[in-house]
N, C-alpha and C positions, 0 to 999 in steps of 0.2 A: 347717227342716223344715216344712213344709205341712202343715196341720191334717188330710188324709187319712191321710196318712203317718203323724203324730204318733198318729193313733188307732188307724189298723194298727200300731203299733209298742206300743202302749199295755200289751197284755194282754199281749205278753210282756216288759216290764220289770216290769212288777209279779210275774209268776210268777216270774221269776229275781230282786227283791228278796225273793219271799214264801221261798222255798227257802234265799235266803243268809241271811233272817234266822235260819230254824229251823236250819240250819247252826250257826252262831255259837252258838246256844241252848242248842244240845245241847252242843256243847264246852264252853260255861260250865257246863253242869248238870254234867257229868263230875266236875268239882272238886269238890264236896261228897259225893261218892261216899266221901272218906273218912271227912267229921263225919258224916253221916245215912243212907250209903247209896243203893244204886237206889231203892228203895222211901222211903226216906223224902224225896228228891229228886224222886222222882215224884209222892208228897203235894202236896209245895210248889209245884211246879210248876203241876198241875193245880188244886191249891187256888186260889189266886194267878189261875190265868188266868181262873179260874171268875168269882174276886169281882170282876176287871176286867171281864169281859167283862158280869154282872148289872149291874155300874154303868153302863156305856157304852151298853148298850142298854137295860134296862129292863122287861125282857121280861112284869113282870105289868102294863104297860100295855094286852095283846093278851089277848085269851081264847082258849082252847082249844075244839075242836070236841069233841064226843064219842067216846072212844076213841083221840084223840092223847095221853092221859097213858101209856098201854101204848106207844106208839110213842117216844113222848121217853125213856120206861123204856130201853124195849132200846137205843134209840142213844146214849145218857148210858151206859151200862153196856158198852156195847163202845168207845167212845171210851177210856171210864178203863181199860181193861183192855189197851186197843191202846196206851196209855204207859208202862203201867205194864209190860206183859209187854219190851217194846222196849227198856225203860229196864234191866230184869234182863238183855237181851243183851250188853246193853253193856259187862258185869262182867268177859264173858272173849271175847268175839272183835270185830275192828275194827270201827269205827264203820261205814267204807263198804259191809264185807262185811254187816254187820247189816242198812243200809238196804234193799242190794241183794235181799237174802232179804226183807224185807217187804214191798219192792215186787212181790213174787210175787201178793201178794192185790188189788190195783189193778188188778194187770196182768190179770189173770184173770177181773176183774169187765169190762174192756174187751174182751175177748177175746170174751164172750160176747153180748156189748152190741152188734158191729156189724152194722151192715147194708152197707158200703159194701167194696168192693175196695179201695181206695184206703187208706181206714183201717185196713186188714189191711198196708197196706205202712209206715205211719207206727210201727204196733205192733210191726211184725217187725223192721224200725229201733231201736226203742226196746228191744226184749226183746234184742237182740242186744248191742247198748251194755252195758247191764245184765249179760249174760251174762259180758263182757269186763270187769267189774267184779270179779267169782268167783275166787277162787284156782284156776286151772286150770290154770295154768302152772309148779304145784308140789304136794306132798303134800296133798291137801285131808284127810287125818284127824288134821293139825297144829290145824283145827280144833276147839272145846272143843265135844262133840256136843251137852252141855246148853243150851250159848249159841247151839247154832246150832235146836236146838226151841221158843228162848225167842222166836226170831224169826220162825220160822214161824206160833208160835202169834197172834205181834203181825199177822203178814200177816193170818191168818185174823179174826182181830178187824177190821182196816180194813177187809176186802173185807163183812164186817157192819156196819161201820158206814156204807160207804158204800150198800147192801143195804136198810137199816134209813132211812139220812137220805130216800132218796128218798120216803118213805112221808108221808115231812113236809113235803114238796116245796110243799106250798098255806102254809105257813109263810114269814110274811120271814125269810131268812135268818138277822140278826141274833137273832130272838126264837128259835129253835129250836135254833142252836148255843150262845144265853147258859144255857139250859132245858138244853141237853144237858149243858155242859162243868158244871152245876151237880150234876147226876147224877152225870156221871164224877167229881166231886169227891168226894162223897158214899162211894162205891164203892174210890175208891182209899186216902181218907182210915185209915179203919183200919189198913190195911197198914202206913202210913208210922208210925201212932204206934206199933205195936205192935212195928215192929221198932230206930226211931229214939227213942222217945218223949221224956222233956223236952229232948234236943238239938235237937229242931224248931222251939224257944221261944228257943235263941239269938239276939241283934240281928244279928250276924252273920250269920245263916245265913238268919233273915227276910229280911233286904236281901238277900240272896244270890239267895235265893228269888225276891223280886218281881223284880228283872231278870231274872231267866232267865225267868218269865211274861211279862214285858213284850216282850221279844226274841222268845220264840220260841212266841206265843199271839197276843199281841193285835196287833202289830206282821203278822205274816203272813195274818192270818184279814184284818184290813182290804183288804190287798192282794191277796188268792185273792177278796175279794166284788168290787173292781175289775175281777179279770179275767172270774168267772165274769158280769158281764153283758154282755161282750161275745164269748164264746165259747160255743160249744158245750159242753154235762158232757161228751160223747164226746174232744173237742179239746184241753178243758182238763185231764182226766185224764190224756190221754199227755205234755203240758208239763210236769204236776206230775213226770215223768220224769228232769226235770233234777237232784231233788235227790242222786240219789248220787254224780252226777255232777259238781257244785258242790260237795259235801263232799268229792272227790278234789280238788279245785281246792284249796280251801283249807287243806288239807294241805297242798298245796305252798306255800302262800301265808303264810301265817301258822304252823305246822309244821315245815315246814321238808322234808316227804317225799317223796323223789324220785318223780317220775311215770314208769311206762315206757309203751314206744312201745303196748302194749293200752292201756293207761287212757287214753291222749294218744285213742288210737282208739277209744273208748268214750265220750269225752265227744265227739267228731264224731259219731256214731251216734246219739246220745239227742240233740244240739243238733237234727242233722236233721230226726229224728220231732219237736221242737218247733216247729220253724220252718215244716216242712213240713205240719202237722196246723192251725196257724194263716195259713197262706196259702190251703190249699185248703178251709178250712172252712166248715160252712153257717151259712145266718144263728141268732143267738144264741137260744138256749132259757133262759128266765128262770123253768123250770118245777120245778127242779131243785138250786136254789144249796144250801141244806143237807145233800144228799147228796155233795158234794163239796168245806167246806170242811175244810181238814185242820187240827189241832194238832198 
């Protein structure tokens, strides 16, 4: 491969590793759902990615402008709330269908964000994939209605976090998501102890814990700052597309759950809008990375 190729090729191996990590991530986090619960698996997770992510970057190296501590507030506080609510969906309806409903607030934040025809065709792509993801092909009120509000509430949280990151857009990246995911720790923390409490102090479930940060936190967030400096926020939001997509994958893969011919057809739809949003995109906006690294 040719070093052009290699670099057009670049942003999207890293968004398709960033999605299989948080993939993996969240299926390991599943597991503890029975020692600690949603909530106190959401503690550990976001705790955990927090203290990785303050170590790795180091964020009180950088000083703050005046009135970025209210900005880091609210995007530290919808990030912990956009895991923590996502992580309660998980309790009663499927993982995919979960994503697929959260990707409602992304979707939504791009919806209103374009200016191009053309991106209106990569979205209508991606929102259709997505669509094809939905139990439509059977009883949708087999659905648990509780878990399907816990996920809209989580969309609503990302399309704020991603609303909120951009505010911090003059921030390196690194310094605004270590600052954030320190908040959302902050924010979720209670939850987890007051419904897990000293089962959270397990070594077990520690170690349980830090892997599932490490996979599905620090591991993706390095690989979404890869992409996001050679992409577009517009381009690289509809790639992030691929993850409910890749979570149907790996159900098959790892799971063992058979894919029908819509899902087979839904991840060709969401590949295209990725594929298609990083061939015809414009050159890279570096104005932006914080508002669209996801956990």
């Amino acid at each position: 491969m040719t070093h052009s190729r290699w670099a057009q090729a670049l942003p999207l191996l890293a968004v398709l590793g960033s999605v299989t990590a948080l993939g993996l991530g969240t299926s390991l986090a599943k597991q503890l759902f029975p020692q600690v619960g949603a909530l106190g698996t959401t503690a550990l997770r976001v705790g955990f990615s927090a203290l990785l992510l303050l170590l790795i970057w180091r964020p009180w190296r950088w000083s703050l402008r005046p009135g970025d501590g209210g900005a880091v507030l609210r995007y530290g506080v919808a990030l912990g709330f956009m895991n923590l609510l996502f992580y309660q969906s998980l309790q009663t309806i499927p993982f995919g269908i979960a994503v697929a409903i959260e990707f409602s607030g992304p979707l939504a934040v791009a919806m209103f964000g374009s200016r191009r025809w053309l991106d209106l065709l990569w979205l209508a792509l991606a929102i259709g994939g997505l669509a094809l993801l939905l139990p439509w092909g059977h009883d949708v009120s087999t659905l648990d209605p509780v878990g399907v509000a816990y996920a809209l509430a989580a969309a609503a949280c990302w399309a704020s976090y991603i609303v909120f990151g951009k505010r911090l857009s003059h921030l390196h990246a690194g310094h605004s998501v270590a600052l954030g995911l320190g908040v959302a720790a902050l924010s979720v923390l209670p939850f987890g102890i007051a419904h897990a409490g000293i089962a959270l102090l397990d070594p077990d479930v520690l170690l349980w814990g830090l892997m599932i940060a490490a996979i599905s936190s620090a591991i993706p967030i390095s690989l979404e700052m890869v992409a996001l400096k050679r992409l577009p926020a517009g381009a690289f939001g509809i790639m992030t597309s691929l993850e409910p997509a890749v979570a149907a994958f790996l159900g098959w893969i790892v799971l063992h759950e058979h894919l029908t011919a819509a899902q087979w057809l839904a991840i060709v739809c969401v590949m295209s809008a990725a594929i298609g949003s990083s061939l015809f995109s414009r050159p890279p906006r570096r104005d932006s990375d914080a508002s669209h690294v996801v956990t």
